[in-house]
N, CA and C of each residue as an Amber inpcrd file, in Angstrom:
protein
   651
 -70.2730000  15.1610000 -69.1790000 -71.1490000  15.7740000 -68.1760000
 -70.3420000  16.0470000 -66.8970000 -70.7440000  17.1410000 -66.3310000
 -69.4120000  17.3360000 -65.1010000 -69.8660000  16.9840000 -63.8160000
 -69.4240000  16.3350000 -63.1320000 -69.3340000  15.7250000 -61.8960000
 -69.2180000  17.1300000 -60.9020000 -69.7480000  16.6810000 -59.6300000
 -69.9220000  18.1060000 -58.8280000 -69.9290000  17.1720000 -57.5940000
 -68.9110000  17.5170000 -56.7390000 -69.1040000  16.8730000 -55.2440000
 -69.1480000  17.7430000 -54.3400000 -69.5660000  17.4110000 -53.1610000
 -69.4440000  18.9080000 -52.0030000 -68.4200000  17.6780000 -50.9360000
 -67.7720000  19.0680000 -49.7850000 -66.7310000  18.8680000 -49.5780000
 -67.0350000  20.0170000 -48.2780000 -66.2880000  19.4300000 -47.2790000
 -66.6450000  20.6780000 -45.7190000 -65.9630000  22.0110000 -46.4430000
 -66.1010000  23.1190000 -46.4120000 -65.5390000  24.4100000 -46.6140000
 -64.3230000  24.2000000 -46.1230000 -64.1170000  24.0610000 -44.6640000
 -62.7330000  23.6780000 -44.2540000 -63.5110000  22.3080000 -43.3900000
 -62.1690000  21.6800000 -43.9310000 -62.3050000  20.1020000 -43.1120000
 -61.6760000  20.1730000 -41.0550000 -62.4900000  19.2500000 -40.4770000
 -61.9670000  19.2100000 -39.4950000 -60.5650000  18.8860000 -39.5790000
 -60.0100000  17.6400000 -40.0620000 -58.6640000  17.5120000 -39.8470000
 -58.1630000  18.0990000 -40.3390000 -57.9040000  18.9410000 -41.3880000
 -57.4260000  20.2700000 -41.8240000 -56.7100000  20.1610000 -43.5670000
 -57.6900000  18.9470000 -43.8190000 -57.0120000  18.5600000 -45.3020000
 -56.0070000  17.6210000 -45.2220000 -55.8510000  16.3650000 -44.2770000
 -55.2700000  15.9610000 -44.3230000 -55.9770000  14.0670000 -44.6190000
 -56.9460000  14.2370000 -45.6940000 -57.1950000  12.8880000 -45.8560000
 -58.1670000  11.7770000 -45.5720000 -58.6620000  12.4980000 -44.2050000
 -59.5730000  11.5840000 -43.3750000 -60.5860000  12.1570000 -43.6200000
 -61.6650000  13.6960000 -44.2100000 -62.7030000  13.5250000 -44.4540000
 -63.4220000  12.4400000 -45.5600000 -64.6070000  12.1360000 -45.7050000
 -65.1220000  11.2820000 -47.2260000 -64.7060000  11.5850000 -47.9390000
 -64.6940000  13.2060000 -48.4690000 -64.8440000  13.2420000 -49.7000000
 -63.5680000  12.9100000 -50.4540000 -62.4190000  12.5240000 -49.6890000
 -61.4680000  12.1660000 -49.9280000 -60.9330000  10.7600000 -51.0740000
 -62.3090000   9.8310000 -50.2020000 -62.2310000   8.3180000 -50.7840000
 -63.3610000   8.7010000 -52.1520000 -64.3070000   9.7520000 -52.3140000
 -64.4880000   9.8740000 -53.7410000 -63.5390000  10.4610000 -54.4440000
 -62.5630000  11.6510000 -53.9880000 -61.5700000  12.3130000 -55.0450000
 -61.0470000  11.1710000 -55.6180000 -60.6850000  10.1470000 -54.3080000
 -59.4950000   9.3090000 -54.9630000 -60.1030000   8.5950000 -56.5520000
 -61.7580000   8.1830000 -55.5650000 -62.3580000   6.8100000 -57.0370000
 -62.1130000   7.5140000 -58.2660000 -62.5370000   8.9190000 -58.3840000
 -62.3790000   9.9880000 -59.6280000 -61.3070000  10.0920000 -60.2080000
 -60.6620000  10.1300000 -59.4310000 -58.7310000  10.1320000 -59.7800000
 -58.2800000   8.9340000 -60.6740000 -58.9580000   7.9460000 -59.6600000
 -58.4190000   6.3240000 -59.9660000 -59.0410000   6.2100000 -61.8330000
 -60.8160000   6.6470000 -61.9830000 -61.5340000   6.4260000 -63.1950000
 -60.9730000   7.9770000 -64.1840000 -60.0030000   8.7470000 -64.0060000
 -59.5100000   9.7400000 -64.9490000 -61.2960000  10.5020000 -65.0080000
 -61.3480000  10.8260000 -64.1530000 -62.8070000  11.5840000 -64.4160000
 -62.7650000  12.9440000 -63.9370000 -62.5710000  14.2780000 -64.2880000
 -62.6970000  15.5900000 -64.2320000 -64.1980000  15.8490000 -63.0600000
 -63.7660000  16.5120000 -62.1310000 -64.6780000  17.0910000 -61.3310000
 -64.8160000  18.3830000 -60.6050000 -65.8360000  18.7710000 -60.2280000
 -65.5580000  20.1360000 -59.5570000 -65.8560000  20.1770000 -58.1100000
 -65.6060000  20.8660000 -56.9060000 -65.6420000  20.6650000 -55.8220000
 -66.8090000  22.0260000 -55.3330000 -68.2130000  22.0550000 -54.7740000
 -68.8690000  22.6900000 -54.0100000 -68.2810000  22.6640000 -52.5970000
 -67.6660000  24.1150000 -51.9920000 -67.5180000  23.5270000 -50.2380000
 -68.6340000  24.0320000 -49.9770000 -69.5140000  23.5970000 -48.4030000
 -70.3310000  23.6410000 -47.6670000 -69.9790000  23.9560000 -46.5670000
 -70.6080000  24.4660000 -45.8070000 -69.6240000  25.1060000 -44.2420000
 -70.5490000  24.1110000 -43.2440000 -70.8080000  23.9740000 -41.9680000
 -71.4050000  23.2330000 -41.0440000 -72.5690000  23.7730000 -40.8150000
 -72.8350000  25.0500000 -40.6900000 -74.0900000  25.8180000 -40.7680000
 -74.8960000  25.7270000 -42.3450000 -74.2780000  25.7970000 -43.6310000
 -74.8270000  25.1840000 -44.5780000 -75.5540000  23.3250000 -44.6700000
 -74.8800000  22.7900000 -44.3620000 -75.0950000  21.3540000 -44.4450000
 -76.7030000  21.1280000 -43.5680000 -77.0440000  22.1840000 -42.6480000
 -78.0360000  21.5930000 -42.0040000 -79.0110000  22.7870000 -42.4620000
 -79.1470000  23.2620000 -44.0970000 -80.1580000  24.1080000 -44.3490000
 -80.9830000  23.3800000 -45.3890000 -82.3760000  23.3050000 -45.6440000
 -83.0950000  23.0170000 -46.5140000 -82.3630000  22.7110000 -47.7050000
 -81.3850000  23.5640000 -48.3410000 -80.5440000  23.4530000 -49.9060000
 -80.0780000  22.0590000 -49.9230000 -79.0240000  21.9060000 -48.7300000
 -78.5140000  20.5630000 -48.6550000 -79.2610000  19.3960000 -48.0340000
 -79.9530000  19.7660000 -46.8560000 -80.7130000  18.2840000 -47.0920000
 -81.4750000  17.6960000 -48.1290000 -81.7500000  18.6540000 -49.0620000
 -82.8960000  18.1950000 -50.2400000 -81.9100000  16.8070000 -51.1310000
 -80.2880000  16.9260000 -50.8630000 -79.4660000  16.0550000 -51.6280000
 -79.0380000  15.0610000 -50.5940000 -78.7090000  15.6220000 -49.8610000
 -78.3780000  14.6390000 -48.4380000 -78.9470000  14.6170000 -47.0490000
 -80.2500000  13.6970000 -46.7750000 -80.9590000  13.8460000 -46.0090000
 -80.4820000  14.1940000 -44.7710000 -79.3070000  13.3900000 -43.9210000
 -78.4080000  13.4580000 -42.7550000 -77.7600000  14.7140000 -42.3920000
 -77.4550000  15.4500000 -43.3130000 -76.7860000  16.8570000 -43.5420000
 -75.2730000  16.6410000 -43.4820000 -75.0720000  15.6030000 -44.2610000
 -73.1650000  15.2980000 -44.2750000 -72.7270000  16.0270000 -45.5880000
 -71.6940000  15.2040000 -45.4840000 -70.4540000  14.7960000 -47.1810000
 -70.2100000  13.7670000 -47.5310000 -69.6410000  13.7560000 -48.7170000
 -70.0470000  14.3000000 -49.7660000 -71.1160000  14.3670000 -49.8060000
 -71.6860000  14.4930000 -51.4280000 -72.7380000  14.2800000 -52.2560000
 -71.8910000  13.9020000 -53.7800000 -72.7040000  13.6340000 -54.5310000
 -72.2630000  13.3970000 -55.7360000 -73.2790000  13.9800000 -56.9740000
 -72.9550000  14.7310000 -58.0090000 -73.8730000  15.1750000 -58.9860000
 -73.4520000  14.8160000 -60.0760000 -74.6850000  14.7120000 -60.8600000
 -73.4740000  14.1660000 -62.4990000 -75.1540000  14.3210000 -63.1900000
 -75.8010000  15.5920000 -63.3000000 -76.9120000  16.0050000 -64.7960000
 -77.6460000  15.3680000 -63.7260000 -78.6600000  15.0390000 -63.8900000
 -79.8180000  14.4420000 -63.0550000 -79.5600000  13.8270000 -61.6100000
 -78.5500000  13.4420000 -61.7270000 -78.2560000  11.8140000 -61.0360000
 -77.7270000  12.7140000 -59.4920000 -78.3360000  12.6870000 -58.3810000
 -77.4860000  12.9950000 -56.7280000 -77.9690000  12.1280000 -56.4910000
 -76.2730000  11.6880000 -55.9070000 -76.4290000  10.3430000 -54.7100000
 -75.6350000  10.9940000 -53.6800000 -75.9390000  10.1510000 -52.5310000
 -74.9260000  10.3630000 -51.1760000 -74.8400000   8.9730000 -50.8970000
 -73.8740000   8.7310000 -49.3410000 -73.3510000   7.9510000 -49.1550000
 -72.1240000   7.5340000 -50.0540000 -70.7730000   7.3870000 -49.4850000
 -69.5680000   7.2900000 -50.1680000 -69.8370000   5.9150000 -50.7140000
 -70.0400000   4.7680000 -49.6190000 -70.4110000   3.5310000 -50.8710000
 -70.8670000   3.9320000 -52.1200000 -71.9520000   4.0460000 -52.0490000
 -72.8300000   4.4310000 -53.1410000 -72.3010000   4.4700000 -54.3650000
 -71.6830000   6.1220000 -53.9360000 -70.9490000   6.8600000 -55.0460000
 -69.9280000   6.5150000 -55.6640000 -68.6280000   5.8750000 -55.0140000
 -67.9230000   4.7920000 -55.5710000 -68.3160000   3.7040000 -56.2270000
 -69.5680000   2.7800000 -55.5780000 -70.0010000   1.8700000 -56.3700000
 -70.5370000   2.6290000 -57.8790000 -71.0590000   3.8440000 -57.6380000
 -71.6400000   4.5640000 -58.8520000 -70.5070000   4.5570000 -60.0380000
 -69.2830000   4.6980000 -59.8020000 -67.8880000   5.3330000 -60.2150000
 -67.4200000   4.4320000 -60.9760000 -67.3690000   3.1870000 -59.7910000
 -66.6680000   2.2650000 -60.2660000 -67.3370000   1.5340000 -61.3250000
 -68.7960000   1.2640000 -61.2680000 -69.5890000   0.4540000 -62.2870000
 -69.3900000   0.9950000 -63.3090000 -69.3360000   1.9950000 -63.9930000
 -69.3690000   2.9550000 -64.9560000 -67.8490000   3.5990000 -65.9500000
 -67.0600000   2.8680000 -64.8140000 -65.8700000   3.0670000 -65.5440000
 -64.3630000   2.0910000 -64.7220000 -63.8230000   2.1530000 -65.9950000
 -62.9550000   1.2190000 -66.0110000 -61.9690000   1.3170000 -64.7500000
 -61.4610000   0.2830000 -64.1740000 -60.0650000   0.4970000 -63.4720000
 -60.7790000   0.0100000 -62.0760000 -61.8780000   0.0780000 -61.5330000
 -61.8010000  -0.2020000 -60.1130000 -62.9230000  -1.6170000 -59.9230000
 -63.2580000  -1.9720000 -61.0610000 -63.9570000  -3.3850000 -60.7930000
 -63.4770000  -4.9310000 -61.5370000 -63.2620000  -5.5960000 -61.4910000
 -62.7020000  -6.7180000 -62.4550000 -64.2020000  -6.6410000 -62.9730000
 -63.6320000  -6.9790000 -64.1990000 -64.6820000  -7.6580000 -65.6030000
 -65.0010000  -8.7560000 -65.2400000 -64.5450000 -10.0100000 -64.7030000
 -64.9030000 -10.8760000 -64.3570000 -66.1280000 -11.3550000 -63.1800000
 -67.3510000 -11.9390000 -63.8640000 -68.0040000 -11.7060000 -62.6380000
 -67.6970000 -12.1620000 -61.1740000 -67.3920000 -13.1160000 -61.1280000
 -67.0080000 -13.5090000 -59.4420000 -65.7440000 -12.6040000 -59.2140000
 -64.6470000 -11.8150000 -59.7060000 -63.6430000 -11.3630000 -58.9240000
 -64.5260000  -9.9820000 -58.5900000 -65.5100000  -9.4980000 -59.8320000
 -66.3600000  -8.3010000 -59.3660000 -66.9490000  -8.5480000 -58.4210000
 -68.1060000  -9.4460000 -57.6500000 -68.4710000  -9.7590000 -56.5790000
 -67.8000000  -9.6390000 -55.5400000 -66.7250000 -10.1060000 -55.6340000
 -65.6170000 -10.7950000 -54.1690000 -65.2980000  -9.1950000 -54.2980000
 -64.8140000  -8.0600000 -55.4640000 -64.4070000  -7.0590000 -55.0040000
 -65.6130000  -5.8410000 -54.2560000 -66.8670000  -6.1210000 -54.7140000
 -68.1490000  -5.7440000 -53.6300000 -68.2120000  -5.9010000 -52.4110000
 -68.0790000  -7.2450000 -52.5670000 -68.0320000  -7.6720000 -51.1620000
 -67.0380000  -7.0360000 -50.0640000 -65.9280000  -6.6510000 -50.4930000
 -64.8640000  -5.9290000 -49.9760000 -65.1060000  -4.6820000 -49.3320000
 -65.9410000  -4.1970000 -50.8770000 -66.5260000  -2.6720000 -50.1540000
 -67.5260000  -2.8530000 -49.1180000 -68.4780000  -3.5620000 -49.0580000
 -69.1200000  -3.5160000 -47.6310000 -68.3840000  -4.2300000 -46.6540000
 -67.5730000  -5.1030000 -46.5630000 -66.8590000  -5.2050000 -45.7090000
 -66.1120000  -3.9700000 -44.6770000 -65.8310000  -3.1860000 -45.9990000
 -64.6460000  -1.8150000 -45.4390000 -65.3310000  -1.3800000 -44.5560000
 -67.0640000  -0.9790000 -44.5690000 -67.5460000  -0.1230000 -44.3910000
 -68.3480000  -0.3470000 -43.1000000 -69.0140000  -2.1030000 -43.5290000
 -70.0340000  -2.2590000 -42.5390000 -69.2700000  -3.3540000 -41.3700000
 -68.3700000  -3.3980000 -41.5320000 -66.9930000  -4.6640000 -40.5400000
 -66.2670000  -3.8220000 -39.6910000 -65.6010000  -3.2320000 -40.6570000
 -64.2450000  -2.8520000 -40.3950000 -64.3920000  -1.0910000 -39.8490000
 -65.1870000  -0.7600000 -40.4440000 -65.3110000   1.2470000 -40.4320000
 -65.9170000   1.2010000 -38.3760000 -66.8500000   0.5610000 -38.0300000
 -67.8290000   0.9800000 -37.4020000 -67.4540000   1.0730000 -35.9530000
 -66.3000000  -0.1610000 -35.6030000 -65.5850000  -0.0310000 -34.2690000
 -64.9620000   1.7630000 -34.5980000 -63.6900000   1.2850000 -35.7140000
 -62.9740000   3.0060000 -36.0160000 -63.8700000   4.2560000 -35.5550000
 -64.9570000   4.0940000 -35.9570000 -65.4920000   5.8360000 -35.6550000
 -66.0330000   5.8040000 -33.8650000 -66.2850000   4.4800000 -34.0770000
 -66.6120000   4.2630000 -32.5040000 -65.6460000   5.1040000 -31.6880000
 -64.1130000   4.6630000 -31.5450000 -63.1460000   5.3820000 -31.1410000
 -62.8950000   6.5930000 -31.3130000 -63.3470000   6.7680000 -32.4450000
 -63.0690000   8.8490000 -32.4800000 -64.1340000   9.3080000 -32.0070000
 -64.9490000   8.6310000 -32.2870000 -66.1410000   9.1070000 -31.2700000
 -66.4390000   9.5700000 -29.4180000 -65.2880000   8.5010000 -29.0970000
 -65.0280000   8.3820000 -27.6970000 -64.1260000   9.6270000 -27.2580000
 -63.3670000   9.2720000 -28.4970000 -61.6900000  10.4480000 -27.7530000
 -62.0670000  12.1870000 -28.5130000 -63.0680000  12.4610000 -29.2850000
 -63.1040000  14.1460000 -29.4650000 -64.4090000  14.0610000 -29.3210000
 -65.3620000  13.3710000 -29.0890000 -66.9310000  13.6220000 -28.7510000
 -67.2970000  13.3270000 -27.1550000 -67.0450000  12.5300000 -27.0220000
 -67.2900000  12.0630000 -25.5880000 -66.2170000  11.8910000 -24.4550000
 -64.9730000  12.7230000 -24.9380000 -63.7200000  12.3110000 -24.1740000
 -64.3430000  13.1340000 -22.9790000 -65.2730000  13.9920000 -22.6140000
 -65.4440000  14.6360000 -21.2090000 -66.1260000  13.6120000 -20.4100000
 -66.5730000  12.8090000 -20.7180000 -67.3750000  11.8690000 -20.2120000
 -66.6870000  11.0950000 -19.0700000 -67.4040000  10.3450000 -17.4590000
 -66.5170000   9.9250000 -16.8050000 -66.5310000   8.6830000 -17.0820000
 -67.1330000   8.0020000 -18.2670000 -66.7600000   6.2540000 -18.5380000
 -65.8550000   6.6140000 -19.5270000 -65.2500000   7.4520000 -20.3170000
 -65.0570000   7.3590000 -21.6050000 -63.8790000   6.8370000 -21.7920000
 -62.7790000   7.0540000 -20.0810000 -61.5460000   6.3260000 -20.2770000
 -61.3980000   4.7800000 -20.0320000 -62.7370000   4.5880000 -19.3980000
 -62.8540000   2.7650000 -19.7790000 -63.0570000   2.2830000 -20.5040000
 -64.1940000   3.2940000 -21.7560000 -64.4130000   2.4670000 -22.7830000
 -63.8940000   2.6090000 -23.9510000 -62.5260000   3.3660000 -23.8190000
 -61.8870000   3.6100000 -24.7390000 -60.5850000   2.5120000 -25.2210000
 -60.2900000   1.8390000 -24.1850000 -60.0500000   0.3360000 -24.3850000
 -60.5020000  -0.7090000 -24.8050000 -61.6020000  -0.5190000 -24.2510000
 -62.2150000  -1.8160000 -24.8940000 -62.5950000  -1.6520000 -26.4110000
 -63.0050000  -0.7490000 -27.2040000 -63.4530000  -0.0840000 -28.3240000
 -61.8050000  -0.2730000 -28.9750000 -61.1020000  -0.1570000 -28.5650000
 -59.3660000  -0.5380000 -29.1850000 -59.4190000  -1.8640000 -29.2710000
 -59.7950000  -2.6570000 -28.4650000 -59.2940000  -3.9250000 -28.2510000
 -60.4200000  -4.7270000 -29.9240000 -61.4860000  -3.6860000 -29.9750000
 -62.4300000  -4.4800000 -30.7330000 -61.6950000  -4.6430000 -32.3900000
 -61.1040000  -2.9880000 -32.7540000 -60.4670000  -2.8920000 -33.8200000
 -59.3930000  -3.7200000 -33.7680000 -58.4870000  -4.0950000 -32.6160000
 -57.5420000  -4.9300000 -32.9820000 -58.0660000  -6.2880000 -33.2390000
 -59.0100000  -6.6500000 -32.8850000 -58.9550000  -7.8510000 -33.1900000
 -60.0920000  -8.2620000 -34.5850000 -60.1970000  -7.1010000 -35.8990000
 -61.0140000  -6.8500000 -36.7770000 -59.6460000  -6.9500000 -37.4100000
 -58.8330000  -5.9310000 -37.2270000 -57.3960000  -5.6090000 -37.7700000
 -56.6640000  -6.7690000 -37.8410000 -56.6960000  -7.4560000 -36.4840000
 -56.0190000  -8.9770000 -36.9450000 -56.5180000 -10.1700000 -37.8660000
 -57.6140000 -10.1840000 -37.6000000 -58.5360000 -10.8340000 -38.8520000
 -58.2860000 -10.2020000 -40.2260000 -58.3840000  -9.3440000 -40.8910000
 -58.1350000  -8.4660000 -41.9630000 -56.4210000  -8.7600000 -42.2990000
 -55.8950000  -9.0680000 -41.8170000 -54.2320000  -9.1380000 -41.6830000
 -54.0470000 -10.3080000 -41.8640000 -54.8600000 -11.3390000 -41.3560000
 -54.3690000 -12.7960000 -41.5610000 -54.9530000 -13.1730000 -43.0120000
 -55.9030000 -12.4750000 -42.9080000 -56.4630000 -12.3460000 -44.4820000
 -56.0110000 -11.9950000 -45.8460000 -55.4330000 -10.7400000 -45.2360000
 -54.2900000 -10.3160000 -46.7110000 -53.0370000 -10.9230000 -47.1290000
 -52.6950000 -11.5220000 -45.3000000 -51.0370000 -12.3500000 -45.4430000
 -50.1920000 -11.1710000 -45.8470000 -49.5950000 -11.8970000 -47.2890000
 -48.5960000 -11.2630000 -47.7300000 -49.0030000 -10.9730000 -49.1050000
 -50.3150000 -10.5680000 -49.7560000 -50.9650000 -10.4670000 -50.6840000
 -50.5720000  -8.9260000 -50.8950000 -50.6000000  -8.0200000 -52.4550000
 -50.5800000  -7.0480000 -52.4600000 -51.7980000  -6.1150000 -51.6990000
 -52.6260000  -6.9370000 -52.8470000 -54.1620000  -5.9220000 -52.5230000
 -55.3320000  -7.6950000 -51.8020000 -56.5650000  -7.2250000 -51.4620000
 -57.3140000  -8.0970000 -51.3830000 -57.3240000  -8.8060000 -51.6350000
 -57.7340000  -8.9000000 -53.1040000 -58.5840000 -10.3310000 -53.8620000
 -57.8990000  -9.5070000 -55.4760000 -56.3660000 -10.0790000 -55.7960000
 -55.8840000  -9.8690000 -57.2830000 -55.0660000  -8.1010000 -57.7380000
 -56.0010000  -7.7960000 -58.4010000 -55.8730000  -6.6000000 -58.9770000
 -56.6800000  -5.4820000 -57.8110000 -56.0750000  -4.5640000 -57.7620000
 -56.4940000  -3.8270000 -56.6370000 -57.4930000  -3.3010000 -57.0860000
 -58.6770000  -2.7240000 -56.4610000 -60.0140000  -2.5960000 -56.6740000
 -61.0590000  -1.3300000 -55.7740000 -62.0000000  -1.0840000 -55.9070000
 -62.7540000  -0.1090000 -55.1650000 -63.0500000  -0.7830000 -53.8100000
 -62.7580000  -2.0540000 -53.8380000 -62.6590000  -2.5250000 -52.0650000
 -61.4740000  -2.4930000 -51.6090000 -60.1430000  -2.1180000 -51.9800000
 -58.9660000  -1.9450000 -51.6480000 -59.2510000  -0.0940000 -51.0910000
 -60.0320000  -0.2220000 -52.1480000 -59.6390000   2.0870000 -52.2390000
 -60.5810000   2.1290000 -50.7770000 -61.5680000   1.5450000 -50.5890000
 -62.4770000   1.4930000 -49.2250000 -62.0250000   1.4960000 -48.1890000
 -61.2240000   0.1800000 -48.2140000 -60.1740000  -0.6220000 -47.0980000
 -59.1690000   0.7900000 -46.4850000 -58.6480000   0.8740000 -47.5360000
 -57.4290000   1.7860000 -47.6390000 -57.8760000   2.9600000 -46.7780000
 -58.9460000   3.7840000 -47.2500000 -59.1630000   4.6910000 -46.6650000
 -59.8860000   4.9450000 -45.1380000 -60.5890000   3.4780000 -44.8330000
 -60.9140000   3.0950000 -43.4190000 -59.7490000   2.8920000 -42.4170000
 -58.9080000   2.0880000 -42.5730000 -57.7350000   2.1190000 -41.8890000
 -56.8950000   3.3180000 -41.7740000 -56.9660000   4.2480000 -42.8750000
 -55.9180000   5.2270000 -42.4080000 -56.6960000   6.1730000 -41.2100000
 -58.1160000   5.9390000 -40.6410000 -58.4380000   6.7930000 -40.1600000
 -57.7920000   6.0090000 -38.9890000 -57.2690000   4.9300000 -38.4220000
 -56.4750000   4.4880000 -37.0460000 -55.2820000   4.6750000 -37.1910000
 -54.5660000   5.2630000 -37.9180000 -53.5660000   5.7080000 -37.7460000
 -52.8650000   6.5980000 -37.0440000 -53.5980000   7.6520000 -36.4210000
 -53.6430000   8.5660000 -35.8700000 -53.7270000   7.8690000 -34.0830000
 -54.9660000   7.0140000 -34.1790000 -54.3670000   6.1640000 -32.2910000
 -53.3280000   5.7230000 -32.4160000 -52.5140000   5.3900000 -33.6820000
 -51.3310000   4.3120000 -33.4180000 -51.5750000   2.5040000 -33.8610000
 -52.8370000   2.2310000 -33.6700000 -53.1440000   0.9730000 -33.8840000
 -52.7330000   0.3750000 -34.9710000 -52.8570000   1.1730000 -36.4950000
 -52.3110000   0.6760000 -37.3260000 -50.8530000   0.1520000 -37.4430000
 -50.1910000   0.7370000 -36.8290000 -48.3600000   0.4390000 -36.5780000
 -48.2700000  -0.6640000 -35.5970000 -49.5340000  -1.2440000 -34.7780000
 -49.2970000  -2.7540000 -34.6020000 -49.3980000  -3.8200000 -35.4320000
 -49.9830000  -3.8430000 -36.6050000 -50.0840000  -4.6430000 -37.5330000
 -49.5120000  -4.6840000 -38.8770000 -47.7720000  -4.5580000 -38.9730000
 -47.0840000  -4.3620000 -39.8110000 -47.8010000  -4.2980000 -41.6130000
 -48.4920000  -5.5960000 -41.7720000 -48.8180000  -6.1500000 -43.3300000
 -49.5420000  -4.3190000 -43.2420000 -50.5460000  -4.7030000 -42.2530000
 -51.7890000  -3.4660000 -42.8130000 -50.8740000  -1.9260000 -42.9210000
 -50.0340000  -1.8720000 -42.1330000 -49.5630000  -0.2180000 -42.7080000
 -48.8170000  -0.3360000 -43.7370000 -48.1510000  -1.3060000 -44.0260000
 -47.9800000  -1.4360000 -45.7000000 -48.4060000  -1.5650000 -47.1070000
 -50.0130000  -1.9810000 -46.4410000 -50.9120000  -2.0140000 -47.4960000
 -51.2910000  -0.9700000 -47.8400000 -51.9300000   0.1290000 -46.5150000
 -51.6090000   1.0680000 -46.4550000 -50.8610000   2.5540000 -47.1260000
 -49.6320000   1.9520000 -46.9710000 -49.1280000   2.8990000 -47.5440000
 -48.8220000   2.4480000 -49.1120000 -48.8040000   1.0870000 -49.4080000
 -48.9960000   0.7730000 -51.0300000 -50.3630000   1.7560000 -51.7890000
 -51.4330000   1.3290000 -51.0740000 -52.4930000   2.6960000 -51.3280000
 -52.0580000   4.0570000 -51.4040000 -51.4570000   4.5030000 -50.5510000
 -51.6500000   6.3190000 -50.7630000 -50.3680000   6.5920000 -51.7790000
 -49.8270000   5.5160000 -51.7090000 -48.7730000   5.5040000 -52.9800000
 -49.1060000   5.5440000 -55.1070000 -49.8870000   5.4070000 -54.7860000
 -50.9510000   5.1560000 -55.6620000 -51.1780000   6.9290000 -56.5470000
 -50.7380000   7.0240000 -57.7710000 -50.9260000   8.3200000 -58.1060000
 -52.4940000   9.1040000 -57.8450000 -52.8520000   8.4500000 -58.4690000
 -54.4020000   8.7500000 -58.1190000 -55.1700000   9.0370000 -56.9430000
 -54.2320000   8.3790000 -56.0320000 -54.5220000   8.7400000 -54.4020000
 -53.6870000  10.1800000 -53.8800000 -52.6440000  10.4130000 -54.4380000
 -51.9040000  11.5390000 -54.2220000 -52.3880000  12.3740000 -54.6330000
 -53.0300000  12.6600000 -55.9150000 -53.6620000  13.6860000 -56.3460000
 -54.8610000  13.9530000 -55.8410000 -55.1930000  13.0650000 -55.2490000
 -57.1290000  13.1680000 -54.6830000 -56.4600000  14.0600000 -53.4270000
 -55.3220000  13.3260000 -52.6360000 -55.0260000  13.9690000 -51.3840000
 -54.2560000  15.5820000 -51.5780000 -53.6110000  15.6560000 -52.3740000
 -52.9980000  17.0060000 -53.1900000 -54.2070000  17.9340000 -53.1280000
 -55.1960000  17.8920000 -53.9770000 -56.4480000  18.3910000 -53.8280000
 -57.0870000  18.5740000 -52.6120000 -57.3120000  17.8110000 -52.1990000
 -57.9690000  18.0290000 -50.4090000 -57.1460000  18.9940000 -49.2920000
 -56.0580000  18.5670000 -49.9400000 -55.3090000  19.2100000 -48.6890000
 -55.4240000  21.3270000 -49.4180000 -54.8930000  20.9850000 -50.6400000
 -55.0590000  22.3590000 -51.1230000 -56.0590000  23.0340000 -50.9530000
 -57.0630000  22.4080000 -50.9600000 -58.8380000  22.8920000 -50.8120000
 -58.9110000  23.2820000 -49.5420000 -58.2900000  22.6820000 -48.7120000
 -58.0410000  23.2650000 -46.8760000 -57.2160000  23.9050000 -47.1560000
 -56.4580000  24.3150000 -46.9270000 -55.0780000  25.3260000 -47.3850000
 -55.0900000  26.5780000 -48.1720000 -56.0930000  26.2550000 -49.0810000
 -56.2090000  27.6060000 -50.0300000 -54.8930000  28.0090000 -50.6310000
 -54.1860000  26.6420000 -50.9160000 -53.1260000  26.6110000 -51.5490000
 -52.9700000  26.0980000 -53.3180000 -52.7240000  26.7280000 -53.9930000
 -52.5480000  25.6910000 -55.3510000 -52.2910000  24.7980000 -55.4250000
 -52.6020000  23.4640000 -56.2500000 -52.2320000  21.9480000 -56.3640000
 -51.1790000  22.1860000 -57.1240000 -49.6130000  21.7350000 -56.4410000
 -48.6450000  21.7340000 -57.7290000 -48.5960000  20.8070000 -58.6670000
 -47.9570000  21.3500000 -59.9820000 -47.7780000  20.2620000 -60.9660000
 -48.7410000  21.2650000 -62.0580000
């Protein structure tokens, strides 16, 4: 049955990784699952067609024969339950790797957007250069927790997992302030993730899909 995700027409960052639909290419990539890409433009997303799938008027969505979901949790959790490679079989390492994913999302994600929020939404603002420190100071000290946590561990918790692919893709969005390059372990974890074939090809794709370039290979 074919999988159908939507995807910005052109992404703000310009295909370089940081929209959602990115962290589903990857789960798809990761589960060998064939998909097709709907783009949506910004004036689409907020018409009757698309809210009927995604109430908020974002990205993704996910289709598969009956089944639309939104929300990237979701859809990963959808991905991952259903196919092999991103959950341990085991029940408690499957738990602990759940747990990961809301961690990524509901811990770790919420300072991050806070900050981009500050510096391309509200950077005209006359508090925005005060509170753009403090909103840093919050991720670093989420980032340092998360770091003392991993140590010197590859991934999370064992075999790397759909809370690694979460992780992975929350942090790379601080990369861009710089923050991540204070916390050595995490940009290595980091980049152990996008190292990851399955992550290259999700990002190969995204970027081509902005680009209007062919995926080589």
């Amino acid at each position: 049955m074919t999988v159908t995700i939507t995807a910005f027409e052109r992404s703000p960052d310009g295909g370089m990784g940081l929209a959602r639909d990115t962290r589903v290419r990857w789960a798809l990539e990761e589960a060998g699952l064939p998909y097709e890409v709907r783009p949506v433009s910004f004036a689409a997303m907020k018409e009757p067609a698309h809210l009927a799938v995604q109430p908020f008027g974002q990205i993704p969505t996910y289709e598969e024969g009956d089944l639309v979901l939104f929300e990237t949790g979701a859809i990963i959790f959808h991905i991952a339950s259903h196919h092999a490679g991103l959950l341990p079989n085991e029940a408690n390492a499957r738990a602990r790797a759940i747990t990961w994913m809301f961690a990524a999302l509901n811990t770790v994600e919420p300072p991050i957007l806070e900050l981009i929020t500050v510096k391309f939404t509200e950077g005209d603002k006359p508090w925005s250069k005060e509170r753009f420190p403090l909103i840093a100071d919050r991720i670093r000290n989420r980032l340092g927790q998360l770091s003392a946590r991993l140590g010197d561990a590859e991934w999370l918790d064992g075999a790397f997992s759909a809370g690694d692919l979460l992780m992975v893709s929350v942090l790379l969005r601080t990369r861009p302030s710089g923050i991540l390059n204070e916390f050595p372990s995490l940009a290595a974890y980091v980049a152990r993730g996008e190292a990851r074939p399955a992550y290259k090809r999700a990002f190969a794709a995204q970027l081509a899909f902005n680009t209007a370039q062919p995926v080589a290979g």
